[in-house]
N, C-alpha and C positions, 0 to 999 in steps of 0.2 A: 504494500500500500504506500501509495505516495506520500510527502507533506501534505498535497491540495487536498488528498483523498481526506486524511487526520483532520484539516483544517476545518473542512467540510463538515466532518462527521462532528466534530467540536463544537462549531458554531450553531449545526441545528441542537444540539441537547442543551446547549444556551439557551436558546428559544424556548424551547419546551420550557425550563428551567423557570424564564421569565415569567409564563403564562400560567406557571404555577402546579403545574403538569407533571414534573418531575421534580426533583431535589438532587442537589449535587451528589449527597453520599449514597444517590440509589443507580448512577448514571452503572449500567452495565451490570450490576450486583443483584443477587436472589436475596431475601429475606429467608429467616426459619419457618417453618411451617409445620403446624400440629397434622398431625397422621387424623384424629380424633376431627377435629372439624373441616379439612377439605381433602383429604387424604381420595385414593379412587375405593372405598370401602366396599361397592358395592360389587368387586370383583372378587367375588371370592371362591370364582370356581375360573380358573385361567385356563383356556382357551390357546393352546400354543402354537396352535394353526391358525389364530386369530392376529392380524397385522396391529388392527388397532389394540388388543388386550398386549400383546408385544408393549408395543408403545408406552401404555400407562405402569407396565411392569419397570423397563428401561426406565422411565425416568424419574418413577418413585424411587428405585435402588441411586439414582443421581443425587436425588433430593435430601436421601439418608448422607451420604457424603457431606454434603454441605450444613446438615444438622451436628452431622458428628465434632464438624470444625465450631460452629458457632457454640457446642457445648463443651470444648475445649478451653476456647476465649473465654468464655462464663465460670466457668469449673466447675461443671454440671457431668450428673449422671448422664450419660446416653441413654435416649432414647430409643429401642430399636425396633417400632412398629412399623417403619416405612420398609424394611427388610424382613422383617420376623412374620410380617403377614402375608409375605409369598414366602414362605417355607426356607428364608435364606439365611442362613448364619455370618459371622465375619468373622473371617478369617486372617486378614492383615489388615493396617492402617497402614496407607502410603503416606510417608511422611519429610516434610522438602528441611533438608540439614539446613538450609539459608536462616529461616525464622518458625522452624521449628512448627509449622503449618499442617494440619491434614488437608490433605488434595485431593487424595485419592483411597480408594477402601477397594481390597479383594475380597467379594463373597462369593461362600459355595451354598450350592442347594441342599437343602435335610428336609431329606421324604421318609415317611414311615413307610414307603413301598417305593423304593424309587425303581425298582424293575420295572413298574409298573407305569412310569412317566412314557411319553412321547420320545422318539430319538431326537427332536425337534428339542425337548429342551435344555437350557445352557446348565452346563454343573459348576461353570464359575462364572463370575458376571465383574468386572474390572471396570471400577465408574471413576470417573474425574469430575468433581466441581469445577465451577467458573470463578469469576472474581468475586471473591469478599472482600468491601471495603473496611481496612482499619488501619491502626497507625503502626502496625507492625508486619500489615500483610504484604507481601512483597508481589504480587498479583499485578497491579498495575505495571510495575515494568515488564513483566512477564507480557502484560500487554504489546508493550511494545514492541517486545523481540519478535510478538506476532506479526507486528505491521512491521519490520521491518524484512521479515522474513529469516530469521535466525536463532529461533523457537530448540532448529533442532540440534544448537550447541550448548545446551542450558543442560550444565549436570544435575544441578540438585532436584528438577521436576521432570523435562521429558526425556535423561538417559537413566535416569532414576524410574520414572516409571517404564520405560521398555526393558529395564533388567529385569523389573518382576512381572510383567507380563511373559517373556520367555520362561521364567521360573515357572508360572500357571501353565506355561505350555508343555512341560515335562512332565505334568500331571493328567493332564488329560488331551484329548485329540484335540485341534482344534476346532472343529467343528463342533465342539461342545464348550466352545468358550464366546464370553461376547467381550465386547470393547462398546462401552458407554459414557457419551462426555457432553458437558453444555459449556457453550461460549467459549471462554479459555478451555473448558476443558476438552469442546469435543475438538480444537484445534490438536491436544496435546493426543486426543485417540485419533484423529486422523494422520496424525507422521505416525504413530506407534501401529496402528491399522499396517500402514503405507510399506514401513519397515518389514512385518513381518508378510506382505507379500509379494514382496522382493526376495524374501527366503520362501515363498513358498507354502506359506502355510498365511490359510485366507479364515480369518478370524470374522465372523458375525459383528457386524457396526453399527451402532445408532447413533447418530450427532445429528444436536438437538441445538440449532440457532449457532450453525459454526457460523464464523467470521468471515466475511467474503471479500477478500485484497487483491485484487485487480483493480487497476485504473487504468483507464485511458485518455492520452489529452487531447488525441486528435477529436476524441468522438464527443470533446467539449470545447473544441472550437468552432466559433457560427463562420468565422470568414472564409470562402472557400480559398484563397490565397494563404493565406497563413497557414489552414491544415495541408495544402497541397505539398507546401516548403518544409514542414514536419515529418509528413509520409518519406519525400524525397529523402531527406538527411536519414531519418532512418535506415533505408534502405543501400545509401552509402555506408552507414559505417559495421547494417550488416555483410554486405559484400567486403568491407576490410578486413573482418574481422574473420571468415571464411578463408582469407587469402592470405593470414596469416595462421593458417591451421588452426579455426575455432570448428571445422565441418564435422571432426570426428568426436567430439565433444558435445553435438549437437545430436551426433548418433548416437551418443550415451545416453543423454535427454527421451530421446525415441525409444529407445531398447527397455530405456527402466518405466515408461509411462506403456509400453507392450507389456509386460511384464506383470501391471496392473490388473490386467483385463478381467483374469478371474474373481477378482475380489473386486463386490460390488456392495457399496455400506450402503447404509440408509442414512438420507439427510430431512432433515425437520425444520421448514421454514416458515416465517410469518410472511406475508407479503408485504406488510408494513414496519418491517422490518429495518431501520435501515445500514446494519451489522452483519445480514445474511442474506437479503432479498435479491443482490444482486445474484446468486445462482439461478433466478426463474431464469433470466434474461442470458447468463452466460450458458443455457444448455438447451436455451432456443435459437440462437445464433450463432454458438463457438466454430469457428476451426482449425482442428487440430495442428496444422502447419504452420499457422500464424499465433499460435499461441505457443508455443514449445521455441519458435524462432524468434519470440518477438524481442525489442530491444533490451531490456532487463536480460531477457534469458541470455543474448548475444554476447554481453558485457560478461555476466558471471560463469560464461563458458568460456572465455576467454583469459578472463585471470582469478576463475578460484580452480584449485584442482579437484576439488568435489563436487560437480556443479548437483544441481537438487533441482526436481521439478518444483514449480510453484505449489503451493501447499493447496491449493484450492482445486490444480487438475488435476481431473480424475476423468480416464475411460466411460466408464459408466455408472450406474447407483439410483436407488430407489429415489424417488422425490415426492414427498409428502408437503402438502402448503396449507398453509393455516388462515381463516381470513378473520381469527378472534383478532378482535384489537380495539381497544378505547383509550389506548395510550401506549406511546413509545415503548414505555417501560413493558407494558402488559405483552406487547409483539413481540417482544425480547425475552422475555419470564419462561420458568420453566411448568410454571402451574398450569398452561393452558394445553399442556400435552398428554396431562392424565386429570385434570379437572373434569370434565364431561361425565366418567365414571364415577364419579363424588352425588351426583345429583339425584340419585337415585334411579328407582325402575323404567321413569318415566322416558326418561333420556329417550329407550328408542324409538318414542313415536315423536322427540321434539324438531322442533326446525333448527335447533342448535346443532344439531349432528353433521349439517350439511359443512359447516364452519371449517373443518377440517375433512381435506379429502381424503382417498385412498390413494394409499402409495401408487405411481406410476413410476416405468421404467424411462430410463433419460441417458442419454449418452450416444456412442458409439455402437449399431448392430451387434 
């Protein structure tokens, strides 16, 4: 993500901000949430062939992560209904050595029959919280490394968390593992997703309002002269850059985004979003040769020796959109992805249900 993209995105939550709409220490951060008052309670026979009972499952065990950290800050008992009432135990607390934060929680499943489960369901579930604002949370820069794209040099949270997701992997197939994260987190389960299928082993994804960092300046400039002389330079300093042996480096780009294909996560977006909404529009329009070539990519093929796709492409993936929203905040929240199942029986004949669709497929054949 650029400066203009930051600046952008800065300047509207100002606004909101002004209108009263939002408050600074809520820009980007989940609140705690009682399991007892909007919890999805009314699920309680899960359905694991069900996309959306999935859904509400995923992001309640999210929701637990970020409870576990705010009753950390508090020096409170855990709570563990948002886990304990899909039959999931915890098994580790992922924990960032920087400020000494939970980020992340490994839970397995405990069934009185678990022969008796679907193949379908996960025996570990690997969740990442997003940003919690406070004065010792280190999250906000974490932010940054997202927009600037250097997320996946961060030891203490994303090579911290793919050590122990490998460790889950020694435990069971993965095909029986998931990879679960909102906002910052489901960035930190997208490289960690990314990573392990580049080894080969395609772990079950759900990110829930990931981040969406692409910009572009051409396609914000109105004068057709000015965006012409943009295009052009571009295009000179990717043919420099070619001509100075960036082509094979470009085929590394191609090879590791080939490489993707079988692993296709699920993404969870508000449409009013304006954090993650840009993927309706980047997977109704993209293409693949002008995004893997484009000037960013040219530049850090050229002089990093580990060049890394953009954290955002991806081959293919589920795409779920969401059209709840009465405020920035609310499009960005993680309650509006298993809220519907809180409301009890009536849900399925409401007109609320339409609000979020079914997963459709998106990408590449």
């Amino acid at each position: 993500m650029s400066f203009l993209q930051i600046k952008d995105t800065y300047i509207s939550f100002q606004e909101w901000k002004e209108e009263g709409s939002i408050s600074t220490q809520s820009l980007m951060s989940v609140q705690r949430e009682d399991f007892e008052h909007t919890g999805p309670k009314q699920l309680t026979d899960v359905d694991w062939a069900n996309d959306h009972h999935l859904r509400a499952v995923a992001a309640s065990l999210v929701q637990g992560a970020y409870n576990l950290e705010f009753d950390r800050q508090d020096s409170q008992d855990p709570q563990g209904r948002w886990w304990h009432f899909f039959h999931f135990e915890l098994k580790h607390k992922l924990i960032d050595d920087k400020d000494s934060s939970i980020y992340g929680v490994v839970y397995e499943i405990k069934c009185t029959y678990p022969n008796h489960l679907p193949e379908s369901t996960p025996k570990f579930v690997i969740a990442f919280r997003g940003t919690i604002i406070s004065t010792k949370s280190r999250d906000m820069k974490l932010n940054m490394k997202v927009f600037a794209g250097k997320l996946h040099k961060d030891k203490p949270r994303f090579k911290h968390a793919l050590e122990a997701v490998k460790a889950v992997v020694q435990e069971a197939w993965p095909a029986n593992i998931w990879l679960v994260g909102h906002s910052l987190g489901a960035s930190i389960a997208m490289l960690v997703g990314k990573s392990m299928a580049q080894e080969g082993k395609n772990l079950k994804t759900f990110l829930f309002n990931p981040p969406f960092l692409r910009y572009s300046l051409s396609k914000n400039i109105k004068n057709p002269t000015l965006k012409d002389g943009i295009l052009s330079t571009k295009n000179v300093i990717k043919a420099g850059i070619s001509f100075v042996g960036g082509d094979h480096l470009w085929q590394e780009l191609h090879h590791q985004f080939n490489k993707l294909s079988p692993w296709i996560p699920y993404l969870f977006v508000n449409q009013d979003d304006p954090l993650c909404s840009g993927y309706i529009d980047h997977f109704r329009n993209r293409k693949i040769k002008d995004e893997i070539r484009s000037i960013r990519s040219a530049i850090k093929a050229a002089f990093v020796k580990d060049p890394q796709l953009p954290i955002y492409l991806l081959p293919k993936a589920y795409l779920t959109i969401s059209k709840i929203s009465s405020s920035p905040l609310q499009a960005h929240g993680l309650k509006q992805w298993w809220y519907q199942m809180s409301i009890g029986p009536g849900f399925a004949n409401s007109s609320t249900k339409v609000l979020i669709d079914d997963a459709i497929p998106v990408g590449e054949p």
